[in-house]
C-alpha positions, 0 to 999 in steps of 0.5 A: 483519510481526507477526501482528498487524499488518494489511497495511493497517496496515503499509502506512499506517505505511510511508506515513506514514514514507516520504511521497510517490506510491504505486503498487502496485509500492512498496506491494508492496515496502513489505509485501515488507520486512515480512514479506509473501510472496505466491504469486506477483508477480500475486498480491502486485501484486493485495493491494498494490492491494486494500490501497491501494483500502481505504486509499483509502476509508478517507480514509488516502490520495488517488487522485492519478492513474488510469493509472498508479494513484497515490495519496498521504497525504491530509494530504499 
């Protein structure tokens, strides 16, 4: 990932390439691949949520479902 570049806005690109039902486990793995390395698993988990809820409330993507959390892009 560039130093630039957001988590959030990672994320979003990856989103918009790979389509389909996100949860905190494929963002995570999103943000793994470009570069993000997190203390530890709770703490990578926890910014893959975190990114996902800002997303979400920025209208990027829509809460499909509330257990197990999983959103989707919102044009989708």
């Amino acid at each position: 990932m560039s130093s630039t570049q957001t988590h959030a806005e990672t994320l979003t690109e990856a989103i918009q390439a790979l389509d389909g039902i996100w949860d905190a486990e494929r963002a995570l793995t999103a943000l793994f691949g470009a570069g993000y390395r997190p203390a530890d698993g709770a703490a990578g988990e926890k910014r893959a949520r975190q990114v996902l809820r800002d997303l979400a409330d920025a209208g990027a993507i829509t809460k499909i479902s509330e257990k197990p959390v999983q959103y989707r892009r919102a044009d989708g």
